[in-house]
N, C-alpha and C positions, 0 to 999 in steps of 0.2 A: 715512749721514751723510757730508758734503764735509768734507775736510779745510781749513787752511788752504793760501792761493797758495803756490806755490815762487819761487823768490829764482832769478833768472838771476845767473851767475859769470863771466867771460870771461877770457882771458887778454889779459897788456897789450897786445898788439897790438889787439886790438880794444875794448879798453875804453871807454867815453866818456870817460873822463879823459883817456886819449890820443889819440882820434878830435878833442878841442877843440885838440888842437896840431897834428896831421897836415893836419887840412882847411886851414888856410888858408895852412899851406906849399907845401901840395897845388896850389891855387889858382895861388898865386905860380911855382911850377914850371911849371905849365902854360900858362899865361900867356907867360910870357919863355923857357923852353925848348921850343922844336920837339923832340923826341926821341919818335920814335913807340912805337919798343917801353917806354921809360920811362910814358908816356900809357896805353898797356894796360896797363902794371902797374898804374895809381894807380886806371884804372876798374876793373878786374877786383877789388882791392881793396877800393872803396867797396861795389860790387856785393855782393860777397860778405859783410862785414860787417851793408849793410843787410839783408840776407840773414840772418844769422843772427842779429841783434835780433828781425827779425819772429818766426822761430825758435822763439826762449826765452820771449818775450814769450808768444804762442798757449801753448807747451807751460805756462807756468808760473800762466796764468789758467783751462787748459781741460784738465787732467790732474792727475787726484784721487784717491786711492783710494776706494773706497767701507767705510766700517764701518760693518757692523752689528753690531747688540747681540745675541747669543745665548748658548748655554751649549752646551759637548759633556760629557757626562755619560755616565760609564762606570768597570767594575770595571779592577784591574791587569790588565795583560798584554794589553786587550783593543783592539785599533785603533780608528782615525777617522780623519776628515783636517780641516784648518783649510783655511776658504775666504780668497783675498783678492784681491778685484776690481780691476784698473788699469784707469779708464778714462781714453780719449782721446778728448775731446771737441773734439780742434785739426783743425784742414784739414790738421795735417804728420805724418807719419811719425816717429815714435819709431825713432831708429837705433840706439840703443846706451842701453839701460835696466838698472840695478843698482838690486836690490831688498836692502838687507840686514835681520836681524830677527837676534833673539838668543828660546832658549828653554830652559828649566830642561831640568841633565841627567836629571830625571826624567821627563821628556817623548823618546824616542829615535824621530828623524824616522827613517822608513824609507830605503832607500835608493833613489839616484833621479839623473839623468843632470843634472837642471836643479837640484840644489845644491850649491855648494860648503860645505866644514864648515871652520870657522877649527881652528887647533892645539887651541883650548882644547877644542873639540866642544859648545860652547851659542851659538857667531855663525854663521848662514848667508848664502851669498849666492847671490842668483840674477840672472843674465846674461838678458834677455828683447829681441826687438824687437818692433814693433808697428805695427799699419797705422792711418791714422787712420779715426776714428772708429767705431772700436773697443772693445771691451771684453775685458782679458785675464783671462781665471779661472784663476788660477793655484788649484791644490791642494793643499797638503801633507800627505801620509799620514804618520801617529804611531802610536807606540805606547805605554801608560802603563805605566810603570814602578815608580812608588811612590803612594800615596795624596798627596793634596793638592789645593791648587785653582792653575790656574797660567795662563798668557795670553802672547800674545805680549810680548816687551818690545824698546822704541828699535828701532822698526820706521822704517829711511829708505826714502826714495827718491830715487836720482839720476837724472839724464837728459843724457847727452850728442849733443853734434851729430856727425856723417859724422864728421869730422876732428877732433874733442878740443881743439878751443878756444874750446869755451865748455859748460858744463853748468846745470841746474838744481835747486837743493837742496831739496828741501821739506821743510818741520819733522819733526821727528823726534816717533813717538807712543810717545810713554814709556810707557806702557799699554794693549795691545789691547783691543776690547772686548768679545771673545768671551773666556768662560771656561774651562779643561778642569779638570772637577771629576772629579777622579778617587775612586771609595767606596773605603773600609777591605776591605783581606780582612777574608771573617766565617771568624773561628778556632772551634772548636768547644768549646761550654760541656757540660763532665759533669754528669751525674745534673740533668740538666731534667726528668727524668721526674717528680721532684714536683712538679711545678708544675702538675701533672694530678691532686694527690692535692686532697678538698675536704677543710675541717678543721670535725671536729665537735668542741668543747669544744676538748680537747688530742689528739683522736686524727683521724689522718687517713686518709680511706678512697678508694679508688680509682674512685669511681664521684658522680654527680649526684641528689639526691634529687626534682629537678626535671624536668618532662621538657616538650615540644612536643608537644601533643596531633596538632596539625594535621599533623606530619610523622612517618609511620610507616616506620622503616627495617629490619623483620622481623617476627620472630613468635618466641615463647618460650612452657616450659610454663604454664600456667594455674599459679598462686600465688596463689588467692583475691584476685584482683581484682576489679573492680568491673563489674556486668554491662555498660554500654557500651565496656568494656576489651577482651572475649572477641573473638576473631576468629573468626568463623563461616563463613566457605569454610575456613581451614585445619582448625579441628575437624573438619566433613562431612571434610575428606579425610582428615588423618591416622586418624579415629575415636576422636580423644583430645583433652583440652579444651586449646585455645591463645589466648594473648591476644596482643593485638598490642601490640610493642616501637619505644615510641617513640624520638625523637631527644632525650638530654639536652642539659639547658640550663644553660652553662657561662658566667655572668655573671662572668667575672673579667678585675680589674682591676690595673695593675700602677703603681708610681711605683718609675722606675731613676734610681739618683742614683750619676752618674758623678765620682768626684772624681780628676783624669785629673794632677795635681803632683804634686812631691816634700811632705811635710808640710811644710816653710815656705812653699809657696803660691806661688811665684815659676815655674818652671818645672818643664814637662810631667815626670813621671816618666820615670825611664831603661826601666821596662817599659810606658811610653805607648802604645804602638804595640800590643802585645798587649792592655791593656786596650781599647783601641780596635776593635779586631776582635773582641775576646769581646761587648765589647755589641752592636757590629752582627751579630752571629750572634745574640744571646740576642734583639732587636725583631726579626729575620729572622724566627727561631721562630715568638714570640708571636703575628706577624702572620699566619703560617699555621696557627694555631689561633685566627686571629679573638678575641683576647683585645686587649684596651686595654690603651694603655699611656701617661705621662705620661713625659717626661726632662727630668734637671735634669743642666747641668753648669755645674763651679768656675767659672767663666769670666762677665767684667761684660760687660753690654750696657746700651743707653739705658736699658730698665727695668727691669737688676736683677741678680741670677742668672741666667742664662741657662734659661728652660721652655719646650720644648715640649708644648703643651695635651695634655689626654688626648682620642687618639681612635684610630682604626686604621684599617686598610686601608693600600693600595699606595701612595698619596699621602703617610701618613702614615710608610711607612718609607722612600719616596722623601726629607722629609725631615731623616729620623733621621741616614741617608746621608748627607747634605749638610752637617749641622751638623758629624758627624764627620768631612769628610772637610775639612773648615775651620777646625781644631783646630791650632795651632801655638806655639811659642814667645812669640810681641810678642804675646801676646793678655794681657788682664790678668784675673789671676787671683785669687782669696779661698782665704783659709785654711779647716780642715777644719771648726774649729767655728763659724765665722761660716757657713759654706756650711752647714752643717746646722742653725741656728736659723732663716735664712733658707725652707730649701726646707719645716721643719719646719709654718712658718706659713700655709704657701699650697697644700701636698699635699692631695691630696685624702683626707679623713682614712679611707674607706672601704677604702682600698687597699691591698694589701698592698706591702710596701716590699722592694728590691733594691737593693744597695748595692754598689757596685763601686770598688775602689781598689785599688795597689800594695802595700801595706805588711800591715796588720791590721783588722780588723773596729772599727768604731768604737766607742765607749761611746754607742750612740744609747737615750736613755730615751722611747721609743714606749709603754711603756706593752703592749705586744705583743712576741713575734719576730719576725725577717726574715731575708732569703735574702740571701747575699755570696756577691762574686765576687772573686778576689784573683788575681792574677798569676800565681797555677799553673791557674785557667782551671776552675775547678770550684764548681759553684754549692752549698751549705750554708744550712742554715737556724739561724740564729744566737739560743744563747738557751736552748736546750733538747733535748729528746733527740728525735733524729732519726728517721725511720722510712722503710725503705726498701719501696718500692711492690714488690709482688709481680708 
């Protein structure tokens, strides 16, 4: 996408305000003064001015940056580079081009010969020339430093001529349109291993009563099964009856309800950051046991509470990622009990529930137990007595 034209600037000597009073003294001198070396000063002058309107003009109708829309998506610590296209669509030579861009100190550009870094260490600039009708691809290599979503910001561009008396400003783009979405570190949640236990009544046991016929993943001893059960090459060899051991079937479904404030509901908790990383570790899991999951967080959107639907796979913790990694302060937020009559309404009521907050487990009347996550990073089932998997 073209930016808007840039604004030629000149210094007063060439300005048209002052080219409307030179010219026709100009005129007048040359007229009634014979003075030859005076006479090439006054053409060398016109010359060169007409000269550098055409200039500005070309560079400031025909030199754009190009932005596109895209996203770099990535965990901390881990590189990329941002693209940003200068092209020169003039018949002239770009002699002397200053690029400057400002970017969050969570964002640390690598180091590199074409930028300079202002004192503060969030403005750059970069010095470039260019041939016409060209295109510069300028790169800059990054490294992400803290979670968040970030973008260039008040990206100029100048354009000077040979000799620095006249340049060309082009609007300043207050907003890049490339994203860097940086994920949450996933911090690691304890005792997930029950989340592998199925519950019969009040007791939980380590295994599926259900299985996949169609996929057979071994053979175990005969236990009076069912004779299309028996497996009959292993019996002929062992000489002992075996049945074949299918693949259980783990229909489970989860609703995580992230309440990421202080209890007034105003802003993110001082352990925000950690719960932030405990849930993206706890969907990290899930998704690699192929188990669903629904999330809800404190936070308004057009429609509501903030849901993302139940589903799973990589797309769906791609953007579990996302939504956490665009979690911040100016976002508006709801209190704990409105956030839980809300999410209470629209959970998928089949599901087993996981509650995650700062502080303490909430007074939630489900009617059922459920599993909490609190700030020391350890998952508990809330409600009743606990049983640890063997």
């Amino acid at each position: 996408m073209k930016g808007r034209e840039g604004v030629p600037v000149y210094t007063f000597l060439f300005d048209s305000y002052f080219l409307r009073i030179i010219l026709p003294i100009s005129i007048l001198l040359l007229i009634y003064i014979s003075f030859i070396p005076m006479t090439m000063i006054i053409v060398v002058y016109f010359l060169y001015t007409s000269y550098i309107h055409f200039y500005t003009k070309r560079i400031a109708k025909q030199v754009y940056i190009n932005r596109e829309k895209e996203n770099r998506k990535l965990f901390i610590n881990e590189t990329d580079e941002l693209a940003i296209d200068i092209h020169n669509d003039a018949p002239v030579t770009i002699a002397h081009g200053k690029l400057h861009f400002v970017l969050d100190r969570n964002i640390e550009v690598m180091e590199s010969d074409f930028f300079h870094k202002s004192l503060n260490d969030t403005r750059y600039t970069v010095n470039f020339e260019q041939k016409k009708k060209t295109i510069n691809r300028m790169r800059i290599p990054f490294k992400a430093k803290a979670r968040g979503v970030y973008s260039i910001e008040e990206l100029d561009l100048i354009i000077h001529d040979s000799f620095g008396t006249s340049s060309v400003h082009f609007p300043t783009i207050n907003h890049g349109d490339t994203e860097i979405i940086v994920y949450p570190e996933r911090l690691e949640v304890q005792n997930l291993a029950i989340l592998n236990l199925d519950r019969i009544g009040e007791e939980e046991v380590p295994h599926s009563y259900l299985a996949d016929e169609t996929s057979v993943i071994g053979i175990k001893p005969y236990e009076k099964e069912s004779f299309r059960q028996i497996h009959w090459k292993a019996t002929a060899k062992m000489q002992s009856m075996y049945a074949k051991q299918y693949q259980p079937i783990t229909n489970k479904r989860y609703t995580i309800m992230l309440y990421i404030t202080e209890p007034n509901g105003l802003t993110i908790h001082q352990k925000g950051e950690k719960l932030i990383s405990h849930t993206a570790f706890l969907c990290s899991y899930l998704i690699s046991k192929k188990f669903s999951y629904e999330l809800y967080v404190n936070d308004l959107t057009k429609e509501g509470v903030f849901k993302l639907p139940l589903h799973t796979g990589i797309d769906h913790l791609q953007k579990t990622l996302e939504k956490l990694a665009r979690l911040h302060d100016d976002l508006r937020f709801v209190r704990e009990d409105y956030f839980l009559s809300i999410a209470k309404e629209s959970m998928e009521r089949s599901n087993e529930l996981i509650y995650v907050n700062g502080d303490q487990p909430p007074n939630i009347r489900m009617g059922t137990k459920y599993f909490y996550i609190g700030g020391e990073g350890e998952l508990r089932r809330v409600g009743g007595m606990e049983k640890k998997p063997n």
